[in-house]
N, C-alpha and C positions, 0 to 999 in steps of 0.2 A: 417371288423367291427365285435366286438363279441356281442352277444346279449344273457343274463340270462336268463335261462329255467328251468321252476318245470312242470315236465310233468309227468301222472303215478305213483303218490307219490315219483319221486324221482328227484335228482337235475344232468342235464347232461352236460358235456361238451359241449363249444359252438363252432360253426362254422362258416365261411361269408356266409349271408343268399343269398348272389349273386349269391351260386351257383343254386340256383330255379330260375334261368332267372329274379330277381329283383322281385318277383308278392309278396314276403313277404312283401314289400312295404304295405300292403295292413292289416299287421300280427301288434297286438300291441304285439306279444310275437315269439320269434324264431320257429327254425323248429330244430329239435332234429338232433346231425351229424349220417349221414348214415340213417337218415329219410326218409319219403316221405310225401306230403305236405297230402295225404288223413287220417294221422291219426290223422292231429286237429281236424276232425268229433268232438271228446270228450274234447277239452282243453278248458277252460272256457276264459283263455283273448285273443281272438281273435278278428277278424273286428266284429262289430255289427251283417254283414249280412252274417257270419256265412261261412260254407264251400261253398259257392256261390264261392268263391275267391279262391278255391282250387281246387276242381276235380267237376267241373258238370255231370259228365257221375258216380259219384258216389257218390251223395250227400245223401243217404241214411245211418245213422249209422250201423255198422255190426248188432247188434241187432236187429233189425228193421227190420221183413220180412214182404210182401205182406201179407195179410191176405186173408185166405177162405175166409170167410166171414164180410166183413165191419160194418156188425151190429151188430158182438156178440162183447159180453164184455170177459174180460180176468179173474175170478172170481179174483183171489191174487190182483187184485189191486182195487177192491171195496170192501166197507161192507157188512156183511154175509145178508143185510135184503133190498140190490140192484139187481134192476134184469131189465132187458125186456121185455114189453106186445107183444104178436103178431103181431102189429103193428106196435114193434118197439122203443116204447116210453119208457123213462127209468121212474122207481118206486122205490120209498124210504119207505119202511115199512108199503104197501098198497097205499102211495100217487103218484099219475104220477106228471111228473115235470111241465105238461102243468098247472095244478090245484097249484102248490110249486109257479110258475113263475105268476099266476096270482093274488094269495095271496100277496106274499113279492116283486116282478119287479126281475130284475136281473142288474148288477150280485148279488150274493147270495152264501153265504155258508153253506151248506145244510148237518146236523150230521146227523147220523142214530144215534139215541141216547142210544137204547136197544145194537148196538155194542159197543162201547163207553164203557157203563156200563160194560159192558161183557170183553171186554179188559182187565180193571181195572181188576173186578175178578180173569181172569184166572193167572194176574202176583202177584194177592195175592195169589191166591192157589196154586201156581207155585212155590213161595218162600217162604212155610207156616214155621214159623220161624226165619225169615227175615222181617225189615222193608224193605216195598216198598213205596215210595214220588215219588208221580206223580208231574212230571217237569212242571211248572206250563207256564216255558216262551214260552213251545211249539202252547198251546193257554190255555187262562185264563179269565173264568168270572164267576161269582158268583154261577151259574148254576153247571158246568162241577166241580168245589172246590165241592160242596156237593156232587152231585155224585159219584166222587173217594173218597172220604171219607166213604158215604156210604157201599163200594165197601171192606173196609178194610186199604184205602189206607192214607198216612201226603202227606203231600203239600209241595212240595220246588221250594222256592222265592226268587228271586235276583234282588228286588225293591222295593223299600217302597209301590209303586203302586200295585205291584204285591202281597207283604202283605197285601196292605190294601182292597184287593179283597178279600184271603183269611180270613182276619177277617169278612169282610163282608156279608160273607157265612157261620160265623157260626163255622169254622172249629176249633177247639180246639187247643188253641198254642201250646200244646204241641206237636203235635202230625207237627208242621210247623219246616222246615229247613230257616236257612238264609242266601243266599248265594251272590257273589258278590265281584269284586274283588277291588272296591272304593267304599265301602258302606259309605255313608254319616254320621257328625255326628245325623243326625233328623233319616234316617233310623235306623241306631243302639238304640237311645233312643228308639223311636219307639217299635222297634221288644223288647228289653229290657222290657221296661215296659208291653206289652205284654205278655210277658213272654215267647216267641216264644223254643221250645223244646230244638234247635241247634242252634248254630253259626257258619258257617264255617269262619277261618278265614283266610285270606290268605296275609297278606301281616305283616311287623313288624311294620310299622306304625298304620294299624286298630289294632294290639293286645296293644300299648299303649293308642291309642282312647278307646281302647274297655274297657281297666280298668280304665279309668279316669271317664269314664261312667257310671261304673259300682261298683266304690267308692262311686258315689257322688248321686245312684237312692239305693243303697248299698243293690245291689241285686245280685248273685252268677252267669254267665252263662253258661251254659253247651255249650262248644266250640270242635269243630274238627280245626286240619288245613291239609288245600288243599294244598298238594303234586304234583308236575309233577316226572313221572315212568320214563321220557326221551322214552316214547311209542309213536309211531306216529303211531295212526289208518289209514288205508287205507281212506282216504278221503281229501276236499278240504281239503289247507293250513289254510283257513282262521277257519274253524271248528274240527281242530285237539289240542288238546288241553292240550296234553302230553307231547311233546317233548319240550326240554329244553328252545329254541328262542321263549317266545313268552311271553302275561302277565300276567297269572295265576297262581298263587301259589306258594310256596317254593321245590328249587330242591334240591332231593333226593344227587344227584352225586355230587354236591356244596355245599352240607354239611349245604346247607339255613334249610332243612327241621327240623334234629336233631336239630339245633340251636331255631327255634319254637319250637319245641315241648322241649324242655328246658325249654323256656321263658315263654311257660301258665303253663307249671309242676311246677313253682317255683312262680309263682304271687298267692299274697295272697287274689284275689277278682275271678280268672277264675277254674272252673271245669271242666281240659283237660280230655275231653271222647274218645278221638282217632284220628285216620287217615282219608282220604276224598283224591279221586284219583278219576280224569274223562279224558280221555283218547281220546275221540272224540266224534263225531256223523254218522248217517249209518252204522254203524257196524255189518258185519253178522254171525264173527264166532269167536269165545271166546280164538281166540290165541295171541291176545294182550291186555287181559283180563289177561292170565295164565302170563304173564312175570310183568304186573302192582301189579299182587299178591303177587307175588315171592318179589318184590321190598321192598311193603309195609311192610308186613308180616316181614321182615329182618329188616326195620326198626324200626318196633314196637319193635321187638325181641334185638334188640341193644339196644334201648329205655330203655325197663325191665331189661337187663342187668347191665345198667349204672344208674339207677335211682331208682333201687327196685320195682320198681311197673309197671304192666302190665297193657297195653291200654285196656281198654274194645271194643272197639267198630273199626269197619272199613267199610268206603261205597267205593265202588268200582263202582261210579257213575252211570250211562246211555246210551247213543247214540244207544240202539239197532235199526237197521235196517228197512225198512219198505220197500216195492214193487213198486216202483213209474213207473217200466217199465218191461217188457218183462223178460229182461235178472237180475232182482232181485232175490234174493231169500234168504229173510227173514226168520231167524229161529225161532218158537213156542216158547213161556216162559216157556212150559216145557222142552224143548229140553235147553234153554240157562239156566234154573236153575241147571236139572242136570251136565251140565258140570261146571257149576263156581263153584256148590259142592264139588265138584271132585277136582277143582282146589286147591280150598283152605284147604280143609281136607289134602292131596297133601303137600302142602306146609306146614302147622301146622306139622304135623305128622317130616317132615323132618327138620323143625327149634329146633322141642321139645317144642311148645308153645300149648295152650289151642285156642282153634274157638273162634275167638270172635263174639259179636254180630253184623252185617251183613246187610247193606243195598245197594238197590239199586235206579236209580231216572229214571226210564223211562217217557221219556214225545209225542215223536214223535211215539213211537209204541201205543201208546193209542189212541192219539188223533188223528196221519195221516188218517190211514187208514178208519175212521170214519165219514170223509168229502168230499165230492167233492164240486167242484167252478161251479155252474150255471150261462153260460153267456149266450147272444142273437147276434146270426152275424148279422152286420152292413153291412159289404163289405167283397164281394169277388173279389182279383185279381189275374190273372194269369201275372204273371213276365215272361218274355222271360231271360234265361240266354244265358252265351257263350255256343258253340257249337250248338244250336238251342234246348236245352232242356229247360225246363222251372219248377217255382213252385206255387202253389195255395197256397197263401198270405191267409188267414182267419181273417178276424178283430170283434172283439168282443167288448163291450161294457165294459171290466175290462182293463187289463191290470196289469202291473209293479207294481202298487199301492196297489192292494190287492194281487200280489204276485212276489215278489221282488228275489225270491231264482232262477229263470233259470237265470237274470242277473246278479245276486249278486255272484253267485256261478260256475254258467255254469251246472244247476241242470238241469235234464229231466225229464220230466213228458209223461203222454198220455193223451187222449181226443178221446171222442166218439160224433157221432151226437145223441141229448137226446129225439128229437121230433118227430120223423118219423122214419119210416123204407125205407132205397132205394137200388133200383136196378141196381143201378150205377155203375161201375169198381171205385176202389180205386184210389185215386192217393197220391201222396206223398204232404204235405201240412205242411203250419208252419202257429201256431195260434197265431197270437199278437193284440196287445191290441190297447188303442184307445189316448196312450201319444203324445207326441211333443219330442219322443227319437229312435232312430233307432235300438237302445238294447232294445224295450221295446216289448220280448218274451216272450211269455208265455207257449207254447209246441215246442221245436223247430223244431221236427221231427215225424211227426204222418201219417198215411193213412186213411183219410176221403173218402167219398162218391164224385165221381167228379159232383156232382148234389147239392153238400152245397150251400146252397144260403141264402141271408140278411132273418131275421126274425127266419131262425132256433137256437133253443135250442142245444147248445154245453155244454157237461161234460165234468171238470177235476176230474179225481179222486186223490186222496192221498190229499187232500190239508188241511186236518185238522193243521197241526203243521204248523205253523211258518209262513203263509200266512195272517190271522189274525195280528197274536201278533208282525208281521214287515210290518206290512200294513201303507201305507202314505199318505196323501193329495196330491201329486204331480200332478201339473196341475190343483190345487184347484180340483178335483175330491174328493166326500164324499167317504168313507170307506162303504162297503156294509154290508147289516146285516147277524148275524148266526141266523140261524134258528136251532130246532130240532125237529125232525121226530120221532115220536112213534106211534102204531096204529092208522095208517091215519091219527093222529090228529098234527097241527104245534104247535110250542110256539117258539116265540121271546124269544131268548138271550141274546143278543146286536141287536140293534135296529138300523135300515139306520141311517146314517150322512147325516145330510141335507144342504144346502147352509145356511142356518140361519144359523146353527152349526159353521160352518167355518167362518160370517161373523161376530157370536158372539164375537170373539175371537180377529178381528180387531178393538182395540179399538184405532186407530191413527185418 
């Protein structure tokens, strides 16, 4: 029997999985030919409980060493204003977690806010001359829209909801992207009447929606259209967002894209300002950056050749990287401006075309690193596995609901004990949550204290992006609140989900 496999960003020939003595029985996705079953450690659709069902004498991911010390933190994967008291206890910009945890309960999403800000800044001063639109879907509320604004930064939306935060906050429409690849006809009027800065548009359907709209409110838009480079960043399937099979945009190499960009250059209600390419998410090093350039850049430059007139404008979207584990490593906004400089100068120079004007849309590098998830253990169990080894089960009070991304993706994360300091040997431990789902992971691989016990404070760090903004009721559980941290002092962002909340909503 053959069985489909995307393993490593790439697609393998398949093999009868009978030759592992039948135990893939166990695999909702093959084993690579000439494999061995321990490097699913990293594939994300596998059994629920993980490499349990593979090699127990190696359930550790290669990344993932014993640590000295159990109770230091790794600085790369918290915020600059995170650290540890003597005792042990983690602190967020002067506040210990014990004081966070008794203010707001847990779980909790906890910003360091002055990093946050800081963020923002360094990728406006990073690409001074460049528009920078902070990604709003990474996490978004009326708070965090002011601050990157502040900061120098537009705002890009790809929801009416998600605009109607951004207006909410004040944020100048001009200065907002709109993005979305079935943008509604209410969104579009919406953002229209608005007067929202951009429109990307991406499909030939919304560019006839968009001027029927745009007839009849008889108002001009300033549109981009979203391009796929046929670039597949290093990352999941599900978050790679370049390569041709998938549902975003018009392709470059199908001739969709030229045929857009035709189609707003000749409408007598749209203002086509340029190109728009995003290419993935996690991304650490700027060489499928350098070939999405080369693409665009060519097609601008055909563009101008066939139609007399030169695009102005090209965003070379987002997905830079963030540290979620040991083995990341994320590159500085100055480090990834001067190379996309480089690129694109690079490329202009060699087309014989003019720089155009320049944007990018970070949203996970702003807001990950700027968060960790505070939960409270519930249960601790030791699992006996095969061969007589065994693992420390960690159960907390969140779960899948307020972050969805290790089951949704096969994402890693780490976790620290946040309320003590111990003098325990480490052991190897997986921290989940409190569903009615056997996927419902939340660290899959960490070394905790073998002395964790119910009542302690557990840190995830990285969880600003997309734990929020994909966060669910599942299991009728409320959504937990963000808080922000600035000298010593909290402030509510979004606010706990309460059972009322949820039961308001039942009107049967």
């Amino acid at each position: 029997m053959l069985y489909p496999l995307s393993y490593g960003g790439r697609i393998w020939a398949e093999e009868d999985c009978t030759r592992f003595d039948g135990r893939c029985r166990n695999l909702f996705a093959p084993v690579a030919p000439g494999g061995d079953l321990a490097q699913w450690a990293g594939v994300t659709h596998i059994h629920v409980a993980g490499e349990i069902h593979v090699d127990p004498a190696a359930r550790a991911p290669h990344w993932l060493s014993v640590p000295d010390d159990v109770n230091a933190l790794l600085p790369k994967l918290w915020s600059r204003n995170v650290d540890k008291s003597a005792d042990g206890v983690l602190e967020v910009a002067g506040l210990d977690v014990d004081r966070i945890a008794a203010a707001v309960g847990t779980p909790a999403y906890v910003v360091d806010a002055a990093d946050l800000k800081a963020r923002a800044r360094e990728f406006a001063e990073a690409f001074a001359g460049w528009q920078v639109y902070y990604a709003g879907k990474s996490f978004l509320c009326t708070a965090v829209a002011r601050w990157v604004v502040a900061e120098g930064l537009g705002v890009d939306v790809c929801s009416g909801g998600e605009l109607a935060v951004a207006l909410r906050a004040g944020v100048d429409s001009a200065l907002i992207g709109l993005h979305g690849n079935n943008k509604s006809e209410e969104e579009l009027r919406t953002g229209l009447a608005a007067g929202v800065g951009r429109i990307i548009v991406d499909s030939f359907d919304e560019i006839g929606r968009l001027q029927r709209l745009a007839r009849y409110l008889e108002v001009r838009p300033r549109v981009m259209v979203r391009v796929t480079t046929g670039v597949e960043a290093h990352t999941h399937e599900f978050i790679a967002t370049a390569h041709e099979d998938q549902k975003f945009g018009f392709s470059i190499a199908g001739g969709q894209a030229a045929e857009a960009l035709r189609a707003c250059h000749e409408s007598d209600v749209l203002d086509l300002i340029g190109i728009h390419s995003h290419i993935g998410s996690q991304i650490f090093d700027t060489e499928g950056f350098e070939v999405a350039a080369r693409r665009t850049l060519r097609l601008a430059a055909d563009f101008s050749a066939r139609c007399g007139v030169a695009l102005p404008e090209l965003d070379l979207g987002g997905g830079f990287g963030i540290a979620y584990t040991s083995s990341d490593t994320p590159a500085t906004p100055a480090a990834l401006a001067g190379a996309m400089r480089a690129i694109v100068d690079g490329e202009c120079a060699a087309l014989g075309i003019a720089v155009p004007h320049l944007s990018i849309e970070p949203g996970r590098a702003i807001s990950g690193p700027s968060t960790f998830a505070l939960y409270r253990v519930g249960t601790v169990k030791k699992v006996l596995l095969d061969g007589g080894s065994s693992r420390l089960y960690v159960a907390v009070d969140g779960g899948m609901s307020d972050n969805i991304r290790t089951a949704l993706y096969g994402a890693e994360y780490s976790a620290t004990l946040a309320s003590r300091r111990s003098d325990a040997p480490p052991v190897l431990s997986r921290v989940v949550g409190k569903h009615c789902e056997g996927g419902d992971i939340l660290v899959r691989d960490e070394f905790l204290p073998a002395d964790i016990a119910p009542g302690d404070l557990l840190a995830v760090p990285a969880a600003g992006a997309y734990s929020h903004s994909m966060a669910s009721n599942y299991n009728h559980v409320p959504r937990p609140p963000v808080v922000g941290v600035e000298d010593a002092e909290i402030t509510t962002l979004v606010r706990r989900e309460t059972i009322d909340d949820l039961l308001a909503l039942d009107v049967g």
